[in-house]
C-alpha positions as a printed Julia matrix, in Angstrom:
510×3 Matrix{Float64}:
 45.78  137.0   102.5
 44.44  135.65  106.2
 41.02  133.58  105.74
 39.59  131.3   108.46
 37.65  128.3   106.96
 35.16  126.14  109.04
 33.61  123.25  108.16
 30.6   122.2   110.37
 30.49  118.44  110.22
 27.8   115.92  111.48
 30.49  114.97  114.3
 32.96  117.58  114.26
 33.26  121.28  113.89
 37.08  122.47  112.18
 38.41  126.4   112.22
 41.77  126.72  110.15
 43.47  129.81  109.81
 45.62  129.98  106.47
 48.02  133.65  105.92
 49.42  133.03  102.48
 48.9   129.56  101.54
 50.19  128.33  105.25
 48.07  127.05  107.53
 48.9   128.58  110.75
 46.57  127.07  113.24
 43.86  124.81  113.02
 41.65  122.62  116.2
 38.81  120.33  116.01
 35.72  120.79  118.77
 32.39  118.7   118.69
 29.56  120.11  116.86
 26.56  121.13  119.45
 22.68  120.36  118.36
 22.36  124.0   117.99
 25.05  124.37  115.44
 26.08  127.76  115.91
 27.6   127.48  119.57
 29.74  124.65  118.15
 31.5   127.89  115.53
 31.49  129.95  118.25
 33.54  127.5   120.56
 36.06  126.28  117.44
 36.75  130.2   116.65
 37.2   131.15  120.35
 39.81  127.97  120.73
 41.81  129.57  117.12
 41.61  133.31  118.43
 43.75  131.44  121.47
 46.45  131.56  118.91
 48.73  134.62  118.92
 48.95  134.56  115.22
 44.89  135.35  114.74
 44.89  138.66  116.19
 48.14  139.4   114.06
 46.69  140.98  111.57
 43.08  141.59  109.81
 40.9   138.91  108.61
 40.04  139.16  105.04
 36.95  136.9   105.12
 35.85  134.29  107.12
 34.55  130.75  104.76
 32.39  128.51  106.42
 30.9   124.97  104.97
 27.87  123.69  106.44
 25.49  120.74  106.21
 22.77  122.5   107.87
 20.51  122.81  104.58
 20.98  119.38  103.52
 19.95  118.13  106.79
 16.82  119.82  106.43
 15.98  117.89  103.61
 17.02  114.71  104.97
 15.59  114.69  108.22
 12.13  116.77  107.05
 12.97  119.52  109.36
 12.62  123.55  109.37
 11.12  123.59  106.04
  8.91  126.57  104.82
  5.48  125.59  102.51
  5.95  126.63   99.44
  4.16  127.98   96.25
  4.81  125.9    92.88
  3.87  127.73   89.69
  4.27  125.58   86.7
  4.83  127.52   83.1
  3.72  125.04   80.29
  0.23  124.3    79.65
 -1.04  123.0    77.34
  1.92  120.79   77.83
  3.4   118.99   80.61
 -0.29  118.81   82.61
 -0.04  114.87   83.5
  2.74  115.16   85.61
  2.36  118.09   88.29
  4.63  119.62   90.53
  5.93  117.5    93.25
  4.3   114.37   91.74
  7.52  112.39   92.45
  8.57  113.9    95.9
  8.25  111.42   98.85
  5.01  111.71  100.69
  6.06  112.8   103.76
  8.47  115.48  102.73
  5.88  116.9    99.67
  3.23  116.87  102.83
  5.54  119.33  104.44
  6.57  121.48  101.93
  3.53  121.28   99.68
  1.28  124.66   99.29
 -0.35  126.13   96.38
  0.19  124.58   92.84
 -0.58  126.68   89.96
 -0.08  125.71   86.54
 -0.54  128.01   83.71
 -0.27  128.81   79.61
  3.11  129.28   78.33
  6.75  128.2    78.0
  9.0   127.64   75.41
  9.53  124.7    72.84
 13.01  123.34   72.19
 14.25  125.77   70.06
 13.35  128.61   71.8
  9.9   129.02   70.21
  6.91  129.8    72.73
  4.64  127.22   72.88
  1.62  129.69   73.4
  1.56  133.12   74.79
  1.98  133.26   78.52
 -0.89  133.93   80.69
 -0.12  137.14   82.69
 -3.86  137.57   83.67
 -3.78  133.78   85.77
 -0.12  134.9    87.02
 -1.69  138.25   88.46
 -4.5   135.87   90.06
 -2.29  133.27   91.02
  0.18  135.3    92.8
 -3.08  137.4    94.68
 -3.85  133.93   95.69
 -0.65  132.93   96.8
 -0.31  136.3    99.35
 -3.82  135.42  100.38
 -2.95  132.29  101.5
  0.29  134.0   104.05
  2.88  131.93  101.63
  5.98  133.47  101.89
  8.32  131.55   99.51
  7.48  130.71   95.75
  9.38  128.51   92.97
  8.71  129.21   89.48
  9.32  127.57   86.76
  9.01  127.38   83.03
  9.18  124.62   79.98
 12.85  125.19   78.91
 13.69  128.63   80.64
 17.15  127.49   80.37
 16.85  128.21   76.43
 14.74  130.96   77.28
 13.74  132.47   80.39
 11.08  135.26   79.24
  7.99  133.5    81.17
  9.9   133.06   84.26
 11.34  136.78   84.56
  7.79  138.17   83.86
  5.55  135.8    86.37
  8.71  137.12   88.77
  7.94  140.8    88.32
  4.22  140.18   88.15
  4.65  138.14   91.3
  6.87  141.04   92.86
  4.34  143.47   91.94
  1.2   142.07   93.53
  3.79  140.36   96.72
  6.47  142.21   97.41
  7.63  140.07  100.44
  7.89  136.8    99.05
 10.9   135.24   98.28
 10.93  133.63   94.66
 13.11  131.21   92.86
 13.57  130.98   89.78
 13.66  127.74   87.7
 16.97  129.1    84.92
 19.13  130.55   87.93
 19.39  126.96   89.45
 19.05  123.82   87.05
 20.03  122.23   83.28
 17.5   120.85   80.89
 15.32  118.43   82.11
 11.89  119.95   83.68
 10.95  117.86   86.33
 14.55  117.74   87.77
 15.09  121.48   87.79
 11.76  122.12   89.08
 12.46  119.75   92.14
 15.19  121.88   92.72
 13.79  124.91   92.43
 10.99  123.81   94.88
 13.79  122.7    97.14
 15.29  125.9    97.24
 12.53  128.01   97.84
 11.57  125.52  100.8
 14.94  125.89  102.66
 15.09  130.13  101.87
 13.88  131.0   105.08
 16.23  128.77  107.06
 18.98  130.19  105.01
 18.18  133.38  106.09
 18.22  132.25  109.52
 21.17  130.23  109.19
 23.43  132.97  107.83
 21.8   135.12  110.41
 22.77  133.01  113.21
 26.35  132.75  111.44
 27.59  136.16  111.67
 25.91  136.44  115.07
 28.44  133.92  115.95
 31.13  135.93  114.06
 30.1   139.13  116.14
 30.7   137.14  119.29
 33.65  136.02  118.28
 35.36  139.91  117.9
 35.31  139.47  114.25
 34.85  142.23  111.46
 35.41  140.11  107.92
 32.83  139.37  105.08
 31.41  136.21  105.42
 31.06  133.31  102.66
 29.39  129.76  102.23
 31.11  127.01   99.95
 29.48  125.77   97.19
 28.99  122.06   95.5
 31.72  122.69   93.27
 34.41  123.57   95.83
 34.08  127.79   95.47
 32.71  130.07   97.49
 29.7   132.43   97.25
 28.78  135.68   99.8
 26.36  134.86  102.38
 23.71  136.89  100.85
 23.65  135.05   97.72
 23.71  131.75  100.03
 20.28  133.15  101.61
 18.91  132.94   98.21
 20.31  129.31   96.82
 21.07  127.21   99.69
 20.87  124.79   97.6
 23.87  125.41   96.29
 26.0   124.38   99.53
 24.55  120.86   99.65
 27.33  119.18   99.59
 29.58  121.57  100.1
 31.39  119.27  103.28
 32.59  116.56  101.03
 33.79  119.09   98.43
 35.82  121.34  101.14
 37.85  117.83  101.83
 38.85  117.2    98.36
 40.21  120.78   98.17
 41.99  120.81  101.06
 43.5   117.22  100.29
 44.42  118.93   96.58
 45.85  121.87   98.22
 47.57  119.59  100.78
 49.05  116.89   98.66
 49.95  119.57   95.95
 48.29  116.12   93.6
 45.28  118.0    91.38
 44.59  114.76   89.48
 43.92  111.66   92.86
 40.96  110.02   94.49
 39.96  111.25   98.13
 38.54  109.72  100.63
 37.24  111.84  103.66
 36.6   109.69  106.79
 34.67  111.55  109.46
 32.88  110.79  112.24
 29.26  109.47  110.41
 30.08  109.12  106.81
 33.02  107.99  104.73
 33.0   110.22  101.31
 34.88  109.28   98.38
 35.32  111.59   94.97
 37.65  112.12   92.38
 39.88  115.11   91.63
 40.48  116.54   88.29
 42.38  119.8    87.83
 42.08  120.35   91.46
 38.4   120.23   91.69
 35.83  117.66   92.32
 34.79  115.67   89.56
 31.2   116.64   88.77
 28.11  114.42   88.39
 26.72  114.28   85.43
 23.6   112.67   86.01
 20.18  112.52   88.14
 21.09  113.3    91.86
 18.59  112.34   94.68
 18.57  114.47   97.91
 15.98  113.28  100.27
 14.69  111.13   98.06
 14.06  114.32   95.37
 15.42  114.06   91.78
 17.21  116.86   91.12
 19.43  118.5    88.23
 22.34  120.89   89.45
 25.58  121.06   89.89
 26.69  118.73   92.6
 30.23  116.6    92.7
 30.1   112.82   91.97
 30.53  111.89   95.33
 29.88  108.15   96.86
 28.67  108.43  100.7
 29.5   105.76  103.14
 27.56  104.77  106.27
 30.82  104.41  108.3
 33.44  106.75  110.36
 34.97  107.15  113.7
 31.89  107.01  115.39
 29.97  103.86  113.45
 28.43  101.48  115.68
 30.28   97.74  115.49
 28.76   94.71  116.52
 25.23   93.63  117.02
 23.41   89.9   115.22
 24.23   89.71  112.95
 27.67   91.89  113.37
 27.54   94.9   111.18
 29.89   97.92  111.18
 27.59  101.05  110.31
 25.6   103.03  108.94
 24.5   104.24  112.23
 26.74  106.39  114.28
 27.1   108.17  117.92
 27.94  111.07  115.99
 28.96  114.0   117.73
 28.29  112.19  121.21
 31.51  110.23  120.2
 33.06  111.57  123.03
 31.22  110.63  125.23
 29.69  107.29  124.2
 32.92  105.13  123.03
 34.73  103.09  124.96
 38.13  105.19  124.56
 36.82  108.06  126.19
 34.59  106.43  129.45
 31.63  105.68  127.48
 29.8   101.83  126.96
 29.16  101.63  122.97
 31.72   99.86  120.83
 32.62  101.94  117.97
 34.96  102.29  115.25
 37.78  104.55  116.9
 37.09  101.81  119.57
 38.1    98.89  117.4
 41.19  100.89  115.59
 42.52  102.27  118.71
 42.29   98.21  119.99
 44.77   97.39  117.21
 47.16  100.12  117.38
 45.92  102.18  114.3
 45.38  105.11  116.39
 46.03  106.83  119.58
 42.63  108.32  121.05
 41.41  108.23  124.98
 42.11  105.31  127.06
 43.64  102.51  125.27
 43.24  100.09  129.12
 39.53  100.69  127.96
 39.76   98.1   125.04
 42.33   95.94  125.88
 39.76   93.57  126.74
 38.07   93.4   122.94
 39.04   89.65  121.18
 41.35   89.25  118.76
 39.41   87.99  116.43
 36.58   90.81  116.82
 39.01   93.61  116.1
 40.29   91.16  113.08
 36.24   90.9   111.71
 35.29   94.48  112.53
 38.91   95.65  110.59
 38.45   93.28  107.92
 34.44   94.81  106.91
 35.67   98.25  107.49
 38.55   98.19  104.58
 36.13   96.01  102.16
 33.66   98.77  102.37
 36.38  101.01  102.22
 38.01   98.99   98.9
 34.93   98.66   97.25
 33.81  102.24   97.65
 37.24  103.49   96.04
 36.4   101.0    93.05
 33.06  102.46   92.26
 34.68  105.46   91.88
 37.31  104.99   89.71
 36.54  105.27   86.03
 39.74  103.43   84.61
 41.74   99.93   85.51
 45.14  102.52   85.95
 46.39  103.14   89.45
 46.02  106.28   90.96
 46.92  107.53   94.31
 44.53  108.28   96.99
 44.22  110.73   99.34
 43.24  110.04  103.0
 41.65  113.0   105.22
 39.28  113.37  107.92
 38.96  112.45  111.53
 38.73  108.79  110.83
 41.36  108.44  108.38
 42.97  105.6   110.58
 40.6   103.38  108.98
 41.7   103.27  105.73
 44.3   100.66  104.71
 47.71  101.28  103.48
 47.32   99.32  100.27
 44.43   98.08   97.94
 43.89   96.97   94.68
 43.78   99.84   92.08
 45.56  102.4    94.11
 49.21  103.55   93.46
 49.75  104.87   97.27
 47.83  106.19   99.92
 48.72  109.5   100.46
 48.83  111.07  103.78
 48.72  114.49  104.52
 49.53  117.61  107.33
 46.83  118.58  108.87
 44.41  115.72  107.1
 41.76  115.75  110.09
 40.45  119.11  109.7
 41.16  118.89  105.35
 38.07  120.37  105.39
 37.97  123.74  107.11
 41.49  123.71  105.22
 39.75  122.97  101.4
 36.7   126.08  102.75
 39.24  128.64  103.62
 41.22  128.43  100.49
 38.05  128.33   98.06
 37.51  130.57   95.32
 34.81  132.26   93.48
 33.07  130.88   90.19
 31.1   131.47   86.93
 29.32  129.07   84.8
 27.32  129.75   82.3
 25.15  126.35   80.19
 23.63  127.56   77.54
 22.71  127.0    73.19
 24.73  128.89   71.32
 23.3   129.35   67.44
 25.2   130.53   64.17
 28.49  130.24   65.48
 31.46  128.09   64.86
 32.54  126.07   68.01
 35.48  128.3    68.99
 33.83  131.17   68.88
 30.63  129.38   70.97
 33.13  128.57   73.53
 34.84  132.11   73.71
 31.64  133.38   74.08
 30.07  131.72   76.87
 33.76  131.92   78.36
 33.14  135.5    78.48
 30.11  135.09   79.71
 31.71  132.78   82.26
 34.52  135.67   83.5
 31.19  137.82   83.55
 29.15  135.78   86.06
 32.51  135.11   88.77
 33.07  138.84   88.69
 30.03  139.89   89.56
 29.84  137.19   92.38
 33.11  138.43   94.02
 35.92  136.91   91.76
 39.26  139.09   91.05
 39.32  139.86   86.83
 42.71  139.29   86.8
 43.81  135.39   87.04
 40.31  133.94   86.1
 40.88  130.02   85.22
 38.89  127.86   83.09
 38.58  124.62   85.05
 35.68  123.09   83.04
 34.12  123.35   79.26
 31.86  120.99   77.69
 29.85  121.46   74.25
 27.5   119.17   72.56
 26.09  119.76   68.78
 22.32  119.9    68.72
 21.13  118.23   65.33
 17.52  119.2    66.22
 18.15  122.54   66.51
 18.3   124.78   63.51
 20.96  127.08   62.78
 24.15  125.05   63.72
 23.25  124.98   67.51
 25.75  123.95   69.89
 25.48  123.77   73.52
 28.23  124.77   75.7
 28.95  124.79   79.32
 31.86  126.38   80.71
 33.32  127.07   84.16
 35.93  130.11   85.33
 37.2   130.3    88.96
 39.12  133.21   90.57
 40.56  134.55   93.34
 38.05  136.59   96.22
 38.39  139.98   95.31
């Protein structure tokens, strides 16, 4: 097996090319503004390798924080059609009533709410209203809006109303793009319909974004499938990436903690990913990230999906130091860090400025520094590893030591010892971790769902098939699916012994 990852940082682009669990080659080149030149560049500087044209290349796994971006910085986002399944319930709070003004200003279109839904055990609240769907979605082409987000009360019980305003919609709109409210979130309306909404505002820069992906591929001489990483560290194929780009939100941080699991050989550590903007710490279990089990905000959205429990940092390589009062972070130079910091012929004082000063690392022109106090480098260290200390205790969920694994760019900046933690562990290959974690990521299948009338091991073996069922279809081999995650919870206000069971299988790209 030959896969290239690549991992498109905010600083940083990484290519690695792994043949057989070895990583063969692997460089590190600046992402560009326009993103996709900056692939381009890191796969023309592997293909300089004589091992990449050795052989064929079964797929090519990139990890990107393109989408996320979007949201944060209120960018390349596409209006979008809410249609809200539920009346007579859930009318006081409409769609995007809890978005940030600016960003529901941009992404706000038509808002339809209409009769229907289901109560919470499955029951329809009242019959759905087809007739207001048909007008609704008339409306909706009328008004030239090309991406829609449906969804229902409960659909994740019972999706019926969301599946038949989607063919209704389909019927009188072919061309729109529609998301649907089940496929993406857990219980929890409000949540999963900011999600949804999110989703169907970034579908059209997903399109272009994978677009401008394997244009980059093509330029590059290379003839393999393409895939995005996912939140949970696995991988899906880039046409199921156009329609949930939601899904590779934070797919960067994840990439690191499997490439620092694969690395280390540890499945059970912290990691800690220093890059050039942010400083991301998680938790491994099993060899995968930790998952959040609560409320995320992106962009200042509440949402409800799978995502990793991840704590973000405003610091890396290229975090600003100094100012009045003296502050290390959160803003950065970014990917200008090689041109702006000291090291390297530039005039802002940085982090790689202040660890190169006191020997932590070997970057640019160390005669550039030499002139920095003492005492500065001593402060600016000193805030740095508190940040760094207190972010790894947030994390942990136990007093017991555990080792921690340091990747990224930045990894210089993290000390050698601190309270809590057994070792630091360093690896080969830690600054690119995360190209490393995309290119060895598999596919998965998870299924959430209320299982009735069963006893619990037979609820779990079902939705385990039902699991193995999902990660074949999205790519997975059939032979060597693993269950890396189950959960069930009894439902006492459900009738009919109802039990509620989530399970995860990942497998090998087929």
């Amino acid at each position: 097996m030959r896969r290239i990852g690549i991992d498109v940082g905010g600083t940083n682009t990484d290519a690695a090319l792994l043949e057989d669990g070895r990583v063969v080659h692997a460089v590190k080149t600046p992402t560009t503004a326009d993103v996709t030149s900056g692939i381009v560049t890191a796969l023309a500087e592997l293909a300089r390798h004589p091992e990449i044209g050795r052989g064929m290349i079964d797929g090519v796994v990139i990890g990107t924080t393109h989408f996320v971006n979007a949201v944060v910085q209120r960018r390349d986002l596409s209006r979008v059609a809410a249609v809200r399944i539920g009346l007579p319930a859930s009318a006081s709070l409409p769609p995007f009533c809890d978005w940030p003004q600016d960003l529901a200003h941009s992404v706000r279109g038509e808002v339809f709410m209409l009769e229907g839904g289901h109560d919470y055990d499955g029951r329809p609240i009242v019959p759905f209203d087809e007739t207001g769907m048909r007008a609704a979605a008339r409306r909706i082409r009328a008004a030239g809006i090309t991406s829609v987000a449906i969804a229902s009360v409960f659909s994740p019980l019972n999706a019926e109303c969301e599946t038949r305003a989607a063919a209704i919609l389909r019927d009188e709109y072919p061309d729109a793009a529609v998301t649907l409210s089940h496929e993406l979130g857990r219980i929890g309306l409000l949540e999963r319909e900011n999600a949804t909404l999110l989703n169907a505002a970034l579908v059209g820069l997903a399109r272009r974004t994978t677009s401008a992906f394997t244009e980059a591929l093509g330029a590059s001489g290379l003839a393999a499938p393409l895939y995005l990483t996912q939140n949970d560290g696995t991988v899906m194929l880039a046409a199921t990436a156009e329609a949930f780009p939601v899904y590779g939100f934070a797919s960067g941080p994840t990439n690191s903690m499997r490439g620092a699991a694969f690395l280390s050989g540890l499945s059970d550590a912290i990691v800690i990913d220093v890059g050039g903007t942010t400083t991301d710490i998680g938790s491994l279990r099993r060899g995968f990230p930790r998952e959040a089990n609560n409320v995320v905000e992106v962009g200042g959205v509440r949402t409800l999906f799978r995502m990793p429990d991840l704590l973000s940092l405003g610091l890396g390589g290229g975090s600003l130091v100094g100012g009045d009062p003296f502050r290390v972070g959160p803003r950065s130079v970014g990917y200008r860090l090689v041109d702006e910091s000291r090291v390297f012929g530039g005039a802002t004082l940085t982090a790689t400025d202040v660890a190169v000063a006191a020997g932590l690392a070997d970057l640019g022109d160390r005669g550039r520094v030499a002139d920095l106090p003492a005492d500065e480098v001593k402060r600016a260290l000193g805030r740095m590893h508190a940040l760094i200390e207190e972010g790894v205790d947030r994390m942990k969920t136990d007093a017991r030591e555990e080792p921690l694994i340091a990747v990224g760019g930045g990894c210089f900046l993290v000390p050698e010892r601190m309270p809590g933690v057994s070792e630091v562990v360093h690896v080969p290959h830690q600054a690119v971790a995360n190209a490393v974690g995309a290119a060895i990521a598999q596919v998965s299948g998870e299924i959430d769902q209320i299982f009735q009338n069963l006893s619990r091991d037979d609820a779990i073996a079902a939705a385990r098939r039902l699991a193995e069922t999902r990660a074949i279809e999205a790519g997975a081999e059939a032979a060597g699916l693993q269950v890396v995650d189950v959960e069930d919870l009894p439902l006492a206000y459900l009738p009919g012994n109802s039990l509620r069971v989530r399970v995860r299988v990942v497998g090998e790209i087929r």
